[in-house]
N, C-alpha and C positions, 0 to 999 in steps of 0.2 A: 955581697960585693957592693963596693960603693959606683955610683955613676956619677960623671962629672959632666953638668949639662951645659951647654957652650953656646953662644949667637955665631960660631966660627963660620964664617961661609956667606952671613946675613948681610945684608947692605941697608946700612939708615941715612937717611937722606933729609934733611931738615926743609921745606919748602917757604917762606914766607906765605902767608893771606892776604891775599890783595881782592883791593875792591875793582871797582867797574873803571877806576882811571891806571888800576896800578899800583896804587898806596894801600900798603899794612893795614888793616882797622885794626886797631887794637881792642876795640871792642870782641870781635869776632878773635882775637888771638887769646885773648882775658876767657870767654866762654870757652871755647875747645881745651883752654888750661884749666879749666874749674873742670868740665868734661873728664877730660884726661884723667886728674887726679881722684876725681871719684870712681874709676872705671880699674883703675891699678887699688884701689885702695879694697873696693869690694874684690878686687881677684886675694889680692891679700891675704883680706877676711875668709877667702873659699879659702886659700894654701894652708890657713892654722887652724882651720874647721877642718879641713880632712888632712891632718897632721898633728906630730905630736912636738912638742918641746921640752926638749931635755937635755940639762948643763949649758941651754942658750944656744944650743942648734934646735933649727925646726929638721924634725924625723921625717921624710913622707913615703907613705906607702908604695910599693913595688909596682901596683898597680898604674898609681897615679904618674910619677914618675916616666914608666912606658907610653902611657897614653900620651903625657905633654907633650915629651920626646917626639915621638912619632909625628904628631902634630906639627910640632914646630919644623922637623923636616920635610914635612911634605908643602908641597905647592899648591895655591888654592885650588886651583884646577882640579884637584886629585881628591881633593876630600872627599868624603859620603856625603850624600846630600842633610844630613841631621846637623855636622858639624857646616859647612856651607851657611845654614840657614842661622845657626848661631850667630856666624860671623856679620852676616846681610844685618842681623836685628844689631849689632853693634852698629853697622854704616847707618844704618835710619833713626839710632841714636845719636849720633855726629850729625847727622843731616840737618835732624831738629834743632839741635843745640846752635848750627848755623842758622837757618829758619827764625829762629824766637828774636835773635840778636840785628 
């Protein structure tokens, strides 16, 4: 059976970065976008490491598939504390990445 996996229901919300008067640093907008794209790129890298591709679709497992699912509908709140602490090590890597800049 195929699943069709959706943001249906998800709310994105774009914020600006602003410094201590109110103004964008673009500095700190440039890092969190360097940030960003290495953090989608290594999830990537994990979706065609635990997947196949074939005829130019990526296949993924039943497994994996369930697990995202679920994941993505659930609310921090709710998670197990293993998936929780995943998410925290990604906030203390945004943090840094603010931090350094």
């Amino acid at each position: 059976m195929r699943r069709e996996l959706t943001t249906e229901g998800m709310e994105f919300r774009q914020r600006p970065v602003t410094g201590p008067s109110g103004e964008r640093s673009n500095a700190d907008r440039e890092a969190l976008a360097e940030y960003a794209h290495k953090a989608w790129s290594g999830w990537i890298a994990y979706m065609f490491e635990k997947g196949k591709v074939r005829r130019g679709r990526l296949i993924l497992p039943k497994w994996a598939t369930e697990r995202w699912k679920r994941q993505m509908e659930t609310p921090y709140e709710f998670l197990p504390g293993s998936e929780k602490e995943s998410d925290r090590a990604e906030a203390d890597a945004i943090m840094d990445t603010i931090d350094e800049t």
